[in-house]
Z-matrix of the N, CA and C atoms (Angstrom, degrees):
N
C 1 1.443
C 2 1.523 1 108.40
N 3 1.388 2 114.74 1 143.45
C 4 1.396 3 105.51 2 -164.44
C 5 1.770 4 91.39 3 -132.90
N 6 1.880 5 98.23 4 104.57
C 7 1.271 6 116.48 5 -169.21
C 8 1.945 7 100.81 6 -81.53
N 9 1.291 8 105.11 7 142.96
C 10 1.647 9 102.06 8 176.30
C 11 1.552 10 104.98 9 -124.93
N 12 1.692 11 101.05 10 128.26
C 13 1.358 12 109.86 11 -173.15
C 14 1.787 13 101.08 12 -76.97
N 15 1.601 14 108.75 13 147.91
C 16 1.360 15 112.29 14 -165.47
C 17 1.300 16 98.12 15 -127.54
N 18 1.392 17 145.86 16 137.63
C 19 1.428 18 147.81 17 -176.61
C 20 1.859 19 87.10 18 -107.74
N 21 1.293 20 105.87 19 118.58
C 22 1.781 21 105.30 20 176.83
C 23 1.368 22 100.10 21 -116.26
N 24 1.298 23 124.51 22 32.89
C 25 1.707 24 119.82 23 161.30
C 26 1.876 25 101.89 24 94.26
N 27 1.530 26 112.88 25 157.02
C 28 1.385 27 120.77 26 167.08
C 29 1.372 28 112.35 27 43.56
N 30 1.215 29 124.92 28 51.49
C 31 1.541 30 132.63 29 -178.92
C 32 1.369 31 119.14 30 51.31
N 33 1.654 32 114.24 31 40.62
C 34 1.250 33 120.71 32 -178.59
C 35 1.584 34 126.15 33 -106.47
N 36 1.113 35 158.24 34 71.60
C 37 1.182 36 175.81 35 -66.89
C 38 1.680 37 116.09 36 -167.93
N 39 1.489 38 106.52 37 114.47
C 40 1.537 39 93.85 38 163.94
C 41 1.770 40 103.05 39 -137.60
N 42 0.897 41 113.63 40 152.46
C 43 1.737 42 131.67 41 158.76
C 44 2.024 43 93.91 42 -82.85
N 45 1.239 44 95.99 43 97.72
C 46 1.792 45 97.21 44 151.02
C 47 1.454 46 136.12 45 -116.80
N 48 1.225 47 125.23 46 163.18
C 49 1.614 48 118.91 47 -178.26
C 50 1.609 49 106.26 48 -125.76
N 51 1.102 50 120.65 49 116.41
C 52 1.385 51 135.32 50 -145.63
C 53 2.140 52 89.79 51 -132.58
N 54 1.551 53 107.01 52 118.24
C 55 1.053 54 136.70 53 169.32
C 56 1.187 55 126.39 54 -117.24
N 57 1.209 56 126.03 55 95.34
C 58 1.759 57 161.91 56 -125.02
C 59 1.419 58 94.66 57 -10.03
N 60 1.525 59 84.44 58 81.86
C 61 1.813 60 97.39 59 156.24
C 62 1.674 61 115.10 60 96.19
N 63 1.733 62 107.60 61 -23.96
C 64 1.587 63 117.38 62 -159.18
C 65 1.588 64 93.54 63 -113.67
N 66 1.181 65 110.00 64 123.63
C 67 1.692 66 114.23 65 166.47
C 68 1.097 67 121.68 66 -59.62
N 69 1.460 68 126.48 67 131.00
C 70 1.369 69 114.86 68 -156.96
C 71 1.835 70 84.86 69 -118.19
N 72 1.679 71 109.10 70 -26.59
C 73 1.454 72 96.91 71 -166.66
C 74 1.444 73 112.37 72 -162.05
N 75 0.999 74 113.86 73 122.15
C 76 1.449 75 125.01 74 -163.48
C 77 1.616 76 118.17 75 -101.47
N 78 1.422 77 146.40 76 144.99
C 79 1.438 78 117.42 77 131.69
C 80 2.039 79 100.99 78 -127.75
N 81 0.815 80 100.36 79 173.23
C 82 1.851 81 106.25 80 -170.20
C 83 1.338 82 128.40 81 -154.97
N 84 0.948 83 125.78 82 155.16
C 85 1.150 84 115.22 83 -177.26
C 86 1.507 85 112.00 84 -161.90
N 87 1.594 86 129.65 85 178.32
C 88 1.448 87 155.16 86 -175.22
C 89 1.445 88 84.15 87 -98.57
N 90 1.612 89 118.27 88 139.36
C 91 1.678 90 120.97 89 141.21
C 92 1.424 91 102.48 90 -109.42
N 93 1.336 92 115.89 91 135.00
C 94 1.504 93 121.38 92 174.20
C 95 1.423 94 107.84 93 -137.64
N 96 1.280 95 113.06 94 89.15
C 97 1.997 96 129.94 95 167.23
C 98 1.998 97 66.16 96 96.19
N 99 1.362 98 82.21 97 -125.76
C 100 1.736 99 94.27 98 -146.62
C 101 2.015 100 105.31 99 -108.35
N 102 1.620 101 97.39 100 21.82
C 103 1.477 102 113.37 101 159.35
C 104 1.563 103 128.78 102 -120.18
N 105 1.336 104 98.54 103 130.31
C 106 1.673 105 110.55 104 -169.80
C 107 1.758 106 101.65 105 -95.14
N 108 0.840 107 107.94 106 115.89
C 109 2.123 108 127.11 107 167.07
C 110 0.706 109 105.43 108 -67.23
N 111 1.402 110 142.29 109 102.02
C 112 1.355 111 127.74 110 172.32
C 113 1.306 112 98.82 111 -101.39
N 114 1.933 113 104.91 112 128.17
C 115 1.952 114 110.88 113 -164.20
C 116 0.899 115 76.03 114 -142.48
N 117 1.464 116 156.38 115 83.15
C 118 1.280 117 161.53 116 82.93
C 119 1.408 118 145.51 117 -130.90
N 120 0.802 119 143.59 118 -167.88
C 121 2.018 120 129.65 119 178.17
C 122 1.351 121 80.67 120 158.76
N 123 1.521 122 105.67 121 154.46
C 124 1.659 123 119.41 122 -151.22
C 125 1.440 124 109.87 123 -174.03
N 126 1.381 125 141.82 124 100.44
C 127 1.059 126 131.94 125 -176.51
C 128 1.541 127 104.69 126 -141.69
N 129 1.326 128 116.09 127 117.95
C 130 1.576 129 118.33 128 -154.14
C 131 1.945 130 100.46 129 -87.82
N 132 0.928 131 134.14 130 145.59
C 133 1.643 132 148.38 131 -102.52
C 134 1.628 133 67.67 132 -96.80
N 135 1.428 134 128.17 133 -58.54
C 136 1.567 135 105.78 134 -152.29
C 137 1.264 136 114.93 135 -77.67
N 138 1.411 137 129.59 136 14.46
C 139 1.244 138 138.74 137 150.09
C 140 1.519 139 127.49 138 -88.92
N 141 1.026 140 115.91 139 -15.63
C 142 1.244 141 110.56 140 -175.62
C 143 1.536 142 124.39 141 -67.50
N 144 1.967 143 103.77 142 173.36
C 145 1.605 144 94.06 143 -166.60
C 146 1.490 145 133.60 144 36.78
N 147 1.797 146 82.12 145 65.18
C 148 1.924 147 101.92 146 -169.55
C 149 1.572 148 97.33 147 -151.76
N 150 1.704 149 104.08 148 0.12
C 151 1.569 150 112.73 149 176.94
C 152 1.898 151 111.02 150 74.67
N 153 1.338 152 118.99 151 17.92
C 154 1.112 153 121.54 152 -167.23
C 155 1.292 154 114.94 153 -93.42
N 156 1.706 155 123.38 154 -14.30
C 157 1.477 156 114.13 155 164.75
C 158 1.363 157 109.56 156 -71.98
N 159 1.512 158 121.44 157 -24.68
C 160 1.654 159 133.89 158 -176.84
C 161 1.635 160 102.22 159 -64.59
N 162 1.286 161 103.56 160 -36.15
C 163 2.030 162 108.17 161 178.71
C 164 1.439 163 91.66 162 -69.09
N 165 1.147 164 122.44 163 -64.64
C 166 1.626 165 127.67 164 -142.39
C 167 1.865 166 91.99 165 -55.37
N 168 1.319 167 105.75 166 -41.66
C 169 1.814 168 122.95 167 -164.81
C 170 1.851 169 106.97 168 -64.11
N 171 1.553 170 97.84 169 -42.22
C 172 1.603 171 114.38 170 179.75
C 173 1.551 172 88.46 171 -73.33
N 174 1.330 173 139.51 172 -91.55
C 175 1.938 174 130.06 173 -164.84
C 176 2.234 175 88.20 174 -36.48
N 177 0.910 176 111.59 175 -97.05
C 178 1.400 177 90.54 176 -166.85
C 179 1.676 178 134.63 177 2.23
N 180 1.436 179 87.17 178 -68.82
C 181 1.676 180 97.87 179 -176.47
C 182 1.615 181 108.99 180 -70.21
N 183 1.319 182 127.12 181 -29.56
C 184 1.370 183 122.92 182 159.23
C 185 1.273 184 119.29 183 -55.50
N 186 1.226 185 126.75 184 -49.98
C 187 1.120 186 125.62 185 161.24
C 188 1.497 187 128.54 186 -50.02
N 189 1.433 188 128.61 187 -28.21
C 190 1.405 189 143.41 188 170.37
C 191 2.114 190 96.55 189 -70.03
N 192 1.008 191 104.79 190 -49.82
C 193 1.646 192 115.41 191 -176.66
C 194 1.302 193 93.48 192 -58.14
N 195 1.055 194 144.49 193 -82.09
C 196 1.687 195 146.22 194 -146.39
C 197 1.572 196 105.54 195 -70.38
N 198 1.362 197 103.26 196 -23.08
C 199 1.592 198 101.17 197 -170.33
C 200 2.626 199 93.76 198 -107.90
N 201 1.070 200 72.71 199 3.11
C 202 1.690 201 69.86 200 175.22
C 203 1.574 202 106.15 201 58.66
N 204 1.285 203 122.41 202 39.79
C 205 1.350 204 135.94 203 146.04
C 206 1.323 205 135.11 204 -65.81
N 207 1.437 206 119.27 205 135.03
C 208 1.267 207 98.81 206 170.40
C 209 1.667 208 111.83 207 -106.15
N 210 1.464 209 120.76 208 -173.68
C 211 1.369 210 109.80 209 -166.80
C 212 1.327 211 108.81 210 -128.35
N 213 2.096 212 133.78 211 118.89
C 214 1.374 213 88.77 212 168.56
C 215 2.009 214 94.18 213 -123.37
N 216 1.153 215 125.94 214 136.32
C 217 1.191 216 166.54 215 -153.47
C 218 1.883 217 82.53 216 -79.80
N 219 1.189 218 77.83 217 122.49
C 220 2.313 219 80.85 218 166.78
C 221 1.558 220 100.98 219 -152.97
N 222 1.028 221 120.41 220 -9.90
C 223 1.778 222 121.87 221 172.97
C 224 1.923 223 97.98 222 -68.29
N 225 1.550 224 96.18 223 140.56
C 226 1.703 225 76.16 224 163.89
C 227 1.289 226 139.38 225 -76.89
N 228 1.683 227 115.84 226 -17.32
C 229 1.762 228 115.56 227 153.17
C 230 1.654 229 110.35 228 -62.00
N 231 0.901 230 114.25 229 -46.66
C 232 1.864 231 91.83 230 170.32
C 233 1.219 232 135.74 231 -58.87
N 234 1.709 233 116.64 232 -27.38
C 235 1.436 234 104.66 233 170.96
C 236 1.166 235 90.07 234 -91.28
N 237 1.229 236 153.23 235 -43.99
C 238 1.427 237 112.73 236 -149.96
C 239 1.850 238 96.26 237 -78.44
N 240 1.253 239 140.14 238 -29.29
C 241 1.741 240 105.44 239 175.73
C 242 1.234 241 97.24 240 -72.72
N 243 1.401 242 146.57 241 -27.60
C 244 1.629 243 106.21 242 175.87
C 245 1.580 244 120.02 243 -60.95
N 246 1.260 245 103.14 244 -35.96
C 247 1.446 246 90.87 245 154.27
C 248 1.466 247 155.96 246 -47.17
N 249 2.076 248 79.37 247 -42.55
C 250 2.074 249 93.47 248 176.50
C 251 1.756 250 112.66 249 -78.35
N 252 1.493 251 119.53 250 -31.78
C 253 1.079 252 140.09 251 -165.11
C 254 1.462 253 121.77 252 -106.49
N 255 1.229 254 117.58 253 96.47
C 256 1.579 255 111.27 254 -171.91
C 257 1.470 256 107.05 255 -90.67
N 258 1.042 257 127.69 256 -2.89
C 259 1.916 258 120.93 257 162.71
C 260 1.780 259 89.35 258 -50.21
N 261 0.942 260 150.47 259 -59.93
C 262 1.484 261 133.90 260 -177.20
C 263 0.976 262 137.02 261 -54.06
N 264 1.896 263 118.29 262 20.88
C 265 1.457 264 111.06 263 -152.29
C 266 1.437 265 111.55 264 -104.33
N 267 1.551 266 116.22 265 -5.24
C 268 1.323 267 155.21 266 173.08
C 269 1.874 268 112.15 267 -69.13
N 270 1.495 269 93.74 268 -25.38
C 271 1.550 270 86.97 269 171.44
C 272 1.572 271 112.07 270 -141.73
N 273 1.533 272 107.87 271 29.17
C 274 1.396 273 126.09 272 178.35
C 275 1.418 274 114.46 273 -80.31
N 276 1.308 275 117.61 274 127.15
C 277 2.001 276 96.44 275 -165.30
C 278 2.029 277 88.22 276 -92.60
């Protein structure tokens, strides 16, 4: 899946996946100093249960890693895999 990072103005950020033209899947977030909010996750119904908010969550947090971010999760699919998934605990504030 080939996620495209989107700059949406005022330090607002999403990774989306866009299928001819129509967003099929989003996640986004606030950066504030050197922490990313992630206050959304988005996966439109005929995709789902294909593990693709779990992709959208992994490009995020890679992206928090390379840029030396930390992450704090406020959507309710983000806390609960930081919860289910401890490979994230490295960029968990």
């Amino acid at each position: 899946m080939d996620f495209k990072l989107v700059e949406l103005g005022s330090d607002e950020f999403a990774y989306r996946l866009e299928v001819e033209g129509i967003m099929k899947a989003e996640i986004a977030w606030t950066k504030l100093a050197d922490v990313m909010v992630i206050e959304h996750t988005f996966v439109d119904e005929s995709m789902r249960n294909k593990g693709l908010a779990k992709k959208l969550l992994d490009q995020a947090v890679n992206f928090a890693r390379k840029n030396n971010f930390k992450v704090e999760p406020v959507c309710s699919y983000a806390v609960t895999a930081f919860d289910r998934y401890k490979e994230y605990e490295d960029v968990k504030i």
